[in-house]
VOVEX-225498 format. One record per residue: residue number from 0; residue in one letter; x, z, y of N, C-alpha, C, O in turn. Coordinates in pm, 1 decimal, padded with zeros to 6 digits. Example, Ala and Ser with C-alpha at 12.3 -4.5 7.8 and 13.67 -1.06 7.14 Angstrom:
2
R    k  r       n_X       n_Z       n_Y      ca_X      ca_Z      ca_Y       c_X       c_Z       c_Y       o_X       o_Z       o_Y
R    0  a   01319.0   00780.0  -00569.0   01230.0   00780.0  -00450.0   01320.0   00780.0  -00330.0   01423.6   00846.5  -00331.9
R    1  s   01285.0   00708.0  -00225.0   01367.0   00714.0  -00106.0   01290.0   00787.0   00003.0   01340.9   00803.9   00113.8
***
This chain:
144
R    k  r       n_X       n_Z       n_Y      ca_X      ca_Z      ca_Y       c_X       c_Z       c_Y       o_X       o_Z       o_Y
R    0  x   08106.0   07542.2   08852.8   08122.2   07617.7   08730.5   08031.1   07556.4   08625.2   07909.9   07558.0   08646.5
R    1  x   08072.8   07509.4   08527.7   07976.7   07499.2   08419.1   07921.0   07577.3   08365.9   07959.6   07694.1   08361.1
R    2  x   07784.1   07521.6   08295.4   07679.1   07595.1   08272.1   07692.8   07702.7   08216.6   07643.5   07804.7   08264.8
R    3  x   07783.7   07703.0   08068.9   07778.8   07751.3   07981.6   07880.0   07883.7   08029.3   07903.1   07981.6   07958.5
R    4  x   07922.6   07864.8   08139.7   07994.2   07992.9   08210.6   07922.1   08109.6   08307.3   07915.1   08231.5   08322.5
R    5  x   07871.1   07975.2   08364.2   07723.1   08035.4   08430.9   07660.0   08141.5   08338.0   07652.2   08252.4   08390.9
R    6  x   07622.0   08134.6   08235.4   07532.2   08173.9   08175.1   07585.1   08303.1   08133.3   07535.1   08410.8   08165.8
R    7  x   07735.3   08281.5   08026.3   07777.1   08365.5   08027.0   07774.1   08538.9   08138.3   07752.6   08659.4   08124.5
R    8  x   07819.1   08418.9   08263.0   07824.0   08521.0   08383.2   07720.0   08566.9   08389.5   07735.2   08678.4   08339.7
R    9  x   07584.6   08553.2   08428.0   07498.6   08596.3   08483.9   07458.2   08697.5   08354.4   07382.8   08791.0   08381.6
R   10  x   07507.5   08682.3   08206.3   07437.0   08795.9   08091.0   07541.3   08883.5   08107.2   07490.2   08995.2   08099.2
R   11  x   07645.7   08893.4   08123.4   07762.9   09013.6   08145.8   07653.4   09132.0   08272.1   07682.0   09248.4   08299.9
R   12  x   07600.9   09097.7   08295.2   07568.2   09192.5   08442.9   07677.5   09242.4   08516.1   07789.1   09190.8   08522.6
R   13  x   07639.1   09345.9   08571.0   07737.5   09403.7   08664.4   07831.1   09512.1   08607.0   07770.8   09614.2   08574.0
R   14  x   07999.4   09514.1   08582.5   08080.5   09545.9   08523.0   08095.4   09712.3   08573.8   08150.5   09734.4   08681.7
R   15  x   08056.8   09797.1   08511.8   08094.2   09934.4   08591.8   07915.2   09975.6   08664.0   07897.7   10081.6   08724.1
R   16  x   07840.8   09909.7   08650.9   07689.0   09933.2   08696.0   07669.9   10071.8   08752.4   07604.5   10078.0   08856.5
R   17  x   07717.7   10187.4   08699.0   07677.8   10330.4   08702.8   07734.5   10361.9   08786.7   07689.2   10435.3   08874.6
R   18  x   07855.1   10313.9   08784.3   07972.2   10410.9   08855.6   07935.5   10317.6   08981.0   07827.7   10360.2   09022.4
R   19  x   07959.6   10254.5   09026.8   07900.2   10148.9   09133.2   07749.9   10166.6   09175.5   07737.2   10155.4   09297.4
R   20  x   07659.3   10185.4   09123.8   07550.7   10250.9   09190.1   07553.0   10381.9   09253.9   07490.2   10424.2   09350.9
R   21  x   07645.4   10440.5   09172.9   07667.7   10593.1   09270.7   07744.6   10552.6   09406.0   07706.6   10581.8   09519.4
R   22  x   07835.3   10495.5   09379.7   07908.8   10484.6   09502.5   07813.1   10429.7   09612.0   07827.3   10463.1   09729.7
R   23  x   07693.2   10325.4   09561.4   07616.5   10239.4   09669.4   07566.2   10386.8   09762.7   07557.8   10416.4   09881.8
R   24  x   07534.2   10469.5   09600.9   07461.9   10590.7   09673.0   07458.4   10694.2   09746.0   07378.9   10766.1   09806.4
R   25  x   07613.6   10676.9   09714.2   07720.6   10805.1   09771.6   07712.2   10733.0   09934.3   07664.0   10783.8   10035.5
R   26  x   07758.4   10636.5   09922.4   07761.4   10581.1   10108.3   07614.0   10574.3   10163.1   07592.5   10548.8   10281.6
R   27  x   07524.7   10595.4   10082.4   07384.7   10572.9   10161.6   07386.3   10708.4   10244.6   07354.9   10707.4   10363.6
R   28  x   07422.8   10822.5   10180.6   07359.7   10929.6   10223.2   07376.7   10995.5   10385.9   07289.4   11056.5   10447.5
R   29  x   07481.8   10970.8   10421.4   07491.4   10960.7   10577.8   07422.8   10849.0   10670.0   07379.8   10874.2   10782.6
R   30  x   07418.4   10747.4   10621.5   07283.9   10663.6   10699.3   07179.5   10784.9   10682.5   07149.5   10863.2   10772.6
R   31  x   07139.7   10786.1   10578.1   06984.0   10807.1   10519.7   06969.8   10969.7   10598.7   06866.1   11030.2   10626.0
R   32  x   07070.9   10999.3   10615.2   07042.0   11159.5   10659.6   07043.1   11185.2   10822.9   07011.1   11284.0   10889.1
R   33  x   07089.8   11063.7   10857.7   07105.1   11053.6   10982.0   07004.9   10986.5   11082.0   06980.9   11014.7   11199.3
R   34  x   06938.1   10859.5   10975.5   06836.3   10823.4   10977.2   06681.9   10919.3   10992.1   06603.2   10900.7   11084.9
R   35  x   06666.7   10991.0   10915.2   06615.8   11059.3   10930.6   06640.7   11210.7   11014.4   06548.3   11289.0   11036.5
R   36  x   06730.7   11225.6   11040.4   06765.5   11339.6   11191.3   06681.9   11260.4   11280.2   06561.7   11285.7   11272.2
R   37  x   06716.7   11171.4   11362.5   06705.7   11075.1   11407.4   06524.9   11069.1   11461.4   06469.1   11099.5   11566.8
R   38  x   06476.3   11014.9   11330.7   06285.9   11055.7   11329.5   06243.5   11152.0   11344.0   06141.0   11176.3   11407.8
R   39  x   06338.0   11256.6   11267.6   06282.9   11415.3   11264.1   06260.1   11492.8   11448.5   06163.5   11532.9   11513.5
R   40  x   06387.6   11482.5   11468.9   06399.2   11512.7   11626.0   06352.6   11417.5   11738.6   06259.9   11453.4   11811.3
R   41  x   06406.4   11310.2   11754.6   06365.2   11218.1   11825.7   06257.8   11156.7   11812.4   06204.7   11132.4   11920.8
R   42  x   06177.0   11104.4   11682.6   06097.6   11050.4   11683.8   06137.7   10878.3   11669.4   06041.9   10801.0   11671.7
R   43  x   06260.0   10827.3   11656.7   06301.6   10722.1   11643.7   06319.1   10648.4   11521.8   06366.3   10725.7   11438.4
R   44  x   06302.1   10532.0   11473.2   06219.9   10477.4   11329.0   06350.0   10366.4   11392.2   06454.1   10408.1   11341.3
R   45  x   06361.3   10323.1   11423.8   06419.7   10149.2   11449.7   06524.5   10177.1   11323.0   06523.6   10130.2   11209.2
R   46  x   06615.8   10272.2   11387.1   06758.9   10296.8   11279.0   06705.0   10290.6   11170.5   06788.4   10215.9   11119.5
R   47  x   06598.0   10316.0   11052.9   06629.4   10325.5   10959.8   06546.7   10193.1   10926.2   06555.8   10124.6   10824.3
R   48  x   06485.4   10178.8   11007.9   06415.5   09971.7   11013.1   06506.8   09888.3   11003.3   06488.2   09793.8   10926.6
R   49  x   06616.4   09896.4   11068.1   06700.4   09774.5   11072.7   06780.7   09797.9   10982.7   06847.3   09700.7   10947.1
R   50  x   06808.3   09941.1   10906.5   06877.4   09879.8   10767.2   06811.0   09894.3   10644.2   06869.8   09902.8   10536.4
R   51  x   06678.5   09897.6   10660.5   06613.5   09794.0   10519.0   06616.2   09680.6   10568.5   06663.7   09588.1   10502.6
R   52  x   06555.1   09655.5   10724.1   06528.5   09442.2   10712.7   06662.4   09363.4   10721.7   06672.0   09244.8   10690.2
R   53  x   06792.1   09460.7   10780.0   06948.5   09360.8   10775.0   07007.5   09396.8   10663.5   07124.7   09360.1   10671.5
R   54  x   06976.1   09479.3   10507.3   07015.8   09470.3   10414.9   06916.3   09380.0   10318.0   06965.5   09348.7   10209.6
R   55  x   06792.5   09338.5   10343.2   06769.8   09268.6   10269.3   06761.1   09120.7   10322.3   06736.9   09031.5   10240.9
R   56  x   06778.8   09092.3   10449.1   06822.5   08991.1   10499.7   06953.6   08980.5   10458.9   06960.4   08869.1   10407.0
R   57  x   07090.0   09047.5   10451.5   07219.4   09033.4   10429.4   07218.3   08973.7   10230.7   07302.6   08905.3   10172.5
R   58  x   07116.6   09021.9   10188.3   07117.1   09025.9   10050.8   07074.5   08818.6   10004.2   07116.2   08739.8   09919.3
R   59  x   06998.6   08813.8   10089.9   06943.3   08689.3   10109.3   07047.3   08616.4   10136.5   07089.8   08542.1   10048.0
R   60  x   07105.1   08620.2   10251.2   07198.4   08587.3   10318.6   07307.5   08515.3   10197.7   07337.5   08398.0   10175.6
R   61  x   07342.4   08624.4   10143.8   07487.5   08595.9   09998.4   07432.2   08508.4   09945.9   07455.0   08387.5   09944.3
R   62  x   07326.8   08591.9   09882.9   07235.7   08480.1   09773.0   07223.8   08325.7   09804.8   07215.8   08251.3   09707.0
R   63  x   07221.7   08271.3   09927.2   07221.0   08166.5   09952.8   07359.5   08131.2   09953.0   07391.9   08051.5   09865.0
R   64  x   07455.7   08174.1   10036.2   07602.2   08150.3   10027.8   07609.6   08133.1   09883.0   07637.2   08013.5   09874.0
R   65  x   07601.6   08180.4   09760.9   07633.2   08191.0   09669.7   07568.2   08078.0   09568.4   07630.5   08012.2   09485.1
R   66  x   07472.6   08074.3   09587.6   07403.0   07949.3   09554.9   07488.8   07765.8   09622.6   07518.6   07666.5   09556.2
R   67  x   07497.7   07782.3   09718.8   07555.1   07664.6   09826.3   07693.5   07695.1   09797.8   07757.6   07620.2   09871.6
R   68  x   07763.1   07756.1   09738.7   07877.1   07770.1   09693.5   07910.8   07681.8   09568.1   07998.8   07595.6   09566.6
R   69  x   07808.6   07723.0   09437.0   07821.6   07655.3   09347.5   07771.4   07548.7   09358.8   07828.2   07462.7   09291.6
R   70  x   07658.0   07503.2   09435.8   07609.9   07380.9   09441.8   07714.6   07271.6   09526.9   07682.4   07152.8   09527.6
R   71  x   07839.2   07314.7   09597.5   07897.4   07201.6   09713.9   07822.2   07206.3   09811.8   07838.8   07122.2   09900.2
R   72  x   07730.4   07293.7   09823.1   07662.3   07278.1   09961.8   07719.6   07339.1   10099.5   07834.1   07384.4   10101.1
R   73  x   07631.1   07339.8   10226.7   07650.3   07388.6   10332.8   07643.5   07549.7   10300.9   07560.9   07608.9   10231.5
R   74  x   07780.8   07613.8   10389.1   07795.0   07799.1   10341.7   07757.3   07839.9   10457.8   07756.3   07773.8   10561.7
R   75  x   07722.4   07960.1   10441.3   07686.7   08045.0   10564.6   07817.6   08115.9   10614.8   07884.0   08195.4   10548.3
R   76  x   07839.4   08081.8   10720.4   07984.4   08106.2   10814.6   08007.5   08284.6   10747.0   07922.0   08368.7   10719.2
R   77  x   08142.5   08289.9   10739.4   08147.9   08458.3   10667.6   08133.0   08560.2   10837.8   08105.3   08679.9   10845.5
R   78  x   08153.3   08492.8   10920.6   08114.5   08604.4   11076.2   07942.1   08609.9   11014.7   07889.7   08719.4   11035.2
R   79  x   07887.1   08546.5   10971.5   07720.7   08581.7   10991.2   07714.2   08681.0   10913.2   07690.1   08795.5   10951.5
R   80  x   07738.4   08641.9   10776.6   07734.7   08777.0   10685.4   07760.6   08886.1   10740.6   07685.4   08982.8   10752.2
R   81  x   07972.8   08863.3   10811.9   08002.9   09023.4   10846.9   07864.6   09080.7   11017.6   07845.3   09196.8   11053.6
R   82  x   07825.4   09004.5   11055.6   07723.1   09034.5   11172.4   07578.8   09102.2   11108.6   07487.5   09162.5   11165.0
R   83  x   07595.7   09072.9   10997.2   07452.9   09114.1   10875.7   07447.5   09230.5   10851.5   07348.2   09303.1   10854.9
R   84  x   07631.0   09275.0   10806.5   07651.7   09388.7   10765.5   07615.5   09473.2   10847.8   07525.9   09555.4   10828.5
R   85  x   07726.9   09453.6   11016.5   07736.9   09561.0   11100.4   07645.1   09623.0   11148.3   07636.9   09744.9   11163.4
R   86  x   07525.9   09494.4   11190.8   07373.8   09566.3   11252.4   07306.6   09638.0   11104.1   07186.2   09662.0   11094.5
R   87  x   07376.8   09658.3   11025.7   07296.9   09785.0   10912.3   07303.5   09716.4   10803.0   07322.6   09799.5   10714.2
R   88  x   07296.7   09568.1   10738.1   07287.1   09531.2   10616.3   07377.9   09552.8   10525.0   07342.4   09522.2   10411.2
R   89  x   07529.9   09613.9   10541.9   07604.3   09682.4   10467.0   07558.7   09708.9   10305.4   07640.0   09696.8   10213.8
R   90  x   07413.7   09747.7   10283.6   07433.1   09828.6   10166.1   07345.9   09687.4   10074.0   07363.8   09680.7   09952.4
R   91  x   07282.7   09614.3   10122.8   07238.6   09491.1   10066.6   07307.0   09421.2   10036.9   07313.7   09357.8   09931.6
R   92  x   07390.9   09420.1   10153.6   07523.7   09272.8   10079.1   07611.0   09357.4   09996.9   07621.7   09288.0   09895.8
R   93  x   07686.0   09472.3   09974.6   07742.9   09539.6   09894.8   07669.0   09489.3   09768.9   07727.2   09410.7   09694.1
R   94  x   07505.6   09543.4   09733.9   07465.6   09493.5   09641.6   07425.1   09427.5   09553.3   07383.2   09440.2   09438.2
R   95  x   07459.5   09293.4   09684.0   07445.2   09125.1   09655.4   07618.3   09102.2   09607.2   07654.7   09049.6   09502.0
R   96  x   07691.6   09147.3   09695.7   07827.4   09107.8   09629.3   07830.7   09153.5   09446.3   07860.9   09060.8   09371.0
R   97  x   07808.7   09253.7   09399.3   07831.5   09289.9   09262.5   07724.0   09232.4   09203.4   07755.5   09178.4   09097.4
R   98  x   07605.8   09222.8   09231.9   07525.1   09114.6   09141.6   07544.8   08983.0   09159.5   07506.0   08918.1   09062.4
R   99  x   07595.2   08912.1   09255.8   07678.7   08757.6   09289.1   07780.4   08731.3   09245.8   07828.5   08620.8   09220.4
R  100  x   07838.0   08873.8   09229.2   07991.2   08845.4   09226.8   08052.1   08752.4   09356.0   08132.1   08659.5   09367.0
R  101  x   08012.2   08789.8   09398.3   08032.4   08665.1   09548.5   08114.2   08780.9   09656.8   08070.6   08894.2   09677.1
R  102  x   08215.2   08736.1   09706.9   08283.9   08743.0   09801.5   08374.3   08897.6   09738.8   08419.9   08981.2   09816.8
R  103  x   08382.5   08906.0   09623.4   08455.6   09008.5   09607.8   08579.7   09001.3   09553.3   08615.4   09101.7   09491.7
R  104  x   08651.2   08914.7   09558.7   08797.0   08911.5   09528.7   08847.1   08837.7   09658.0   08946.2   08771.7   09626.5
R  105  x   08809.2   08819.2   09827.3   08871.8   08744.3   09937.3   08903.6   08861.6   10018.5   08836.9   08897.1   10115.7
R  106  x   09016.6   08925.0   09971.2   09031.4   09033.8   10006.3   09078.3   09077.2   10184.8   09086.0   09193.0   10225.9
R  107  x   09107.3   08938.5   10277.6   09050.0   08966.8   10436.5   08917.2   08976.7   10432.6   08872.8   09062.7   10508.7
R  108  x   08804.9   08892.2   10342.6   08652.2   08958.6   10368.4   08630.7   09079.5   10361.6   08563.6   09150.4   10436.6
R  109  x   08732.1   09124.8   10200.0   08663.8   09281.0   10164.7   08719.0   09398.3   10342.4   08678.0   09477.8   10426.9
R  110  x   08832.7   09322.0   10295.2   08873.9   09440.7   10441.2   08820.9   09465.6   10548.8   08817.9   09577.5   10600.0
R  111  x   08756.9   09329.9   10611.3   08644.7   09352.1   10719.9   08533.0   09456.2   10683.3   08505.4   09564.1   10735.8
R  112  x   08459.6   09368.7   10542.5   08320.7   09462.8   10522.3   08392.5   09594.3   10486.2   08322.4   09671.5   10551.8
R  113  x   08449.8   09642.7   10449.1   08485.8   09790.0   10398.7   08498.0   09841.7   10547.2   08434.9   09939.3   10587.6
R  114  x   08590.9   09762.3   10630.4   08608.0   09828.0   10766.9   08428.7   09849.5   10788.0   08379.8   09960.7   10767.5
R  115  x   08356.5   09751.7   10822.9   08245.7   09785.3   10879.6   08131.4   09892.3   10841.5   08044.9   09932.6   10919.2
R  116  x   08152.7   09942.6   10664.3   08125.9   10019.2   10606.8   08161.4   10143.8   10686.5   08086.1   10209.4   10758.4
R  117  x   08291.3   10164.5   10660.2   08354.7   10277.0   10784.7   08272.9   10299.4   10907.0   08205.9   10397.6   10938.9
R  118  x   08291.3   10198.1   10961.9   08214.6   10263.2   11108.0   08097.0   10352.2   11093.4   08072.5   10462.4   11142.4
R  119  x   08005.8   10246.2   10982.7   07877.0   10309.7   10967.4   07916.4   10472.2   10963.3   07890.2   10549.2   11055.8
R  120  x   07985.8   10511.4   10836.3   08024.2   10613.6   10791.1   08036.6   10706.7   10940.0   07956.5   10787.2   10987.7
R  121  x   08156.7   10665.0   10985.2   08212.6   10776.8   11099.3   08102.8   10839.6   11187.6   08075.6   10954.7   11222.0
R  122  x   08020.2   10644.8   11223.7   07935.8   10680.9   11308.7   07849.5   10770.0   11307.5   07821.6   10840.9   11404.2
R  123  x   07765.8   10778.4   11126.7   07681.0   10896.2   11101.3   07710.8   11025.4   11102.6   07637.2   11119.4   11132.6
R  124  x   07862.0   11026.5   11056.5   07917.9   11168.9   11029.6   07916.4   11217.2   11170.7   07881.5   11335.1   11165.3
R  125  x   07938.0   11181.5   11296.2   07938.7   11214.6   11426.9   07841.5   11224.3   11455.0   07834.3   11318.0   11534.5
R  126  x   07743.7   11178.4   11436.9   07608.0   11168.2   11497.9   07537.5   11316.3   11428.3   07463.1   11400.0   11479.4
R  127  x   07587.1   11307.7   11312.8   07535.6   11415.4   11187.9   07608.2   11567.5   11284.3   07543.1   11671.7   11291.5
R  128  x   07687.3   11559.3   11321.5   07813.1   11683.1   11360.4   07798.7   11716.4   11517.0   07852.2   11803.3   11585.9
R  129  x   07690.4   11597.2   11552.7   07632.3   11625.1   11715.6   07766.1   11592.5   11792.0   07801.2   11674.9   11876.5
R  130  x   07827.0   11506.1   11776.2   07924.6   11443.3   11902.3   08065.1   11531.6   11860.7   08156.0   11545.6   11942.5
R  131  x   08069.1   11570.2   11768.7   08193.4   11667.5   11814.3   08322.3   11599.7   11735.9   08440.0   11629.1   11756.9
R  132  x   08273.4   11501.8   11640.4   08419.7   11427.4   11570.0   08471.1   11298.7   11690.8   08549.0   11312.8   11785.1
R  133  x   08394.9   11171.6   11646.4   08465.3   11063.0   11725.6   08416.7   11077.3   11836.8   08504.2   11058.1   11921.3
R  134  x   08333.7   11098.4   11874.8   08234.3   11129.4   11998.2   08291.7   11222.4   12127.9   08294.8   11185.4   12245.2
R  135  x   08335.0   11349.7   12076.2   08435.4   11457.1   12167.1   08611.5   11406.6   12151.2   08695.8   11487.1   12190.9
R  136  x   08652.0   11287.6   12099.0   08773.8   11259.4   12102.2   08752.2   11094.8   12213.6   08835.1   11046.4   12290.6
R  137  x   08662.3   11062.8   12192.9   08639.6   10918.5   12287.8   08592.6   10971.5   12424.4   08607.7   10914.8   12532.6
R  138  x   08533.7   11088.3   12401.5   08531.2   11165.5   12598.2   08640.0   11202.3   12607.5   08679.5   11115.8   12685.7
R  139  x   08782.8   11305.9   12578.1   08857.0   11334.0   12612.3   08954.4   11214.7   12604.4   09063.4   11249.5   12649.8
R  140  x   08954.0   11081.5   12561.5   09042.3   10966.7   12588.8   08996.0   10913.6   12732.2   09070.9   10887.4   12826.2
R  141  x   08847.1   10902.4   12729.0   08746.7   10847.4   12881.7   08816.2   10941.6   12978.2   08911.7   10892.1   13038.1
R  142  x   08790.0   11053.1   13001.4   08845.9   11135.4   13091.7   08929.7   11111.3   13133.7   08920.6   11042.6   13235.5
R  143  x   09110.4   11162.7   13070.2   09251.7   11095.7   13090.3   09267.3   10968.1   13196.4   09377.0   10914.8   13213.2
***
C-alpha cells in the first residue's frame, strides 16, 4: 500500500468506534462475570489470566501479521491466530482486527473467529446457569 494511503488509513481511525466498543463490551461481560464466579467461589484466577495474557498476545500476534503483510514478509499461519483466540484471546484480536483493519473482510476467517467467539459465549452462559443449558443437554446426549 502506498504511503500516502497508509496514512490516510491509519488518520480515519476506527469507523463506528462507539458502537463497536460496546459490542467489544457487550461480549466481555459473560467472560468477566464468569471469570469472576469462578474466583469468588472457587478461588480460581487462571481463567481470567489467560484472557488478559492470550488477548494481548493475540493483539501482538495481528499486529505482526499485519505489519508482515504490508511489508511482503513472513505471516503468521491464520490456525495460530484462530488458537490465540480460542484459549481466551478473542477480545484482543477482535480489537486488533478494527484497529488493523486486518483480517476483517476474509470472511472463512471471520466465520471461524465469530464461531470461536460463540463458544466462549455459550460456554459462560452455562457455566453462569450452573450446567443446566449446554451442559444438561451434552449429559442427556452422553447417557443415550
Amino acid at each position: 500500500m502506498p504511503r500516502a494511503a497508509q496514512s490516510r488509513q491509519a488518520s480515519a481511525g476506527v469507523q463506528g468506534a462507539g458502537g463497536k466498543l460496546l459490542v467489544l463490551l457487550g461480549l466481555c461481560v459473560l467472560p468477566t462475570l464468569g471469570t469472576l464466579r469462578l474466583l469468588q467461589e472457587l478461588g480460581v484466577l487462571w481463567p481470567a489470566l489467560a484472557y488478559g495474557v492470550m488477548s494481548l498476545l493475540s493483539f501482538v500476534l495481528y499486529w505482526h501479521d499485519k505489519a508482515r503483510a504490508q511489508q511482503g514478509g513472513w505471516r503468521i499461519p491464520e490456525n495460530t491466530l484462530h488458537l490465540s483466540e480460542l484459549f481466551g484471546g478473542w477480545p484482543g484480536a477482535l480489537l486488533a482486527q478494527q484497529l488493523f483493519r486486518h483480517k476483517t473482510r476474509k470472511l472463512p476467517f471471520q466465520l471461524i473467529f465469530w464461531g470461536i467467539v460463540l463458544v466462549h459465549q455459550l460456554a459462560w452462559a452455562d457455566w453462569l446457569a450452573g450446567g443446566r443449558l449446554i451442559g444438561h443437554l451434552l449429559l442427556d446426549l452422553w447417557s443415550h
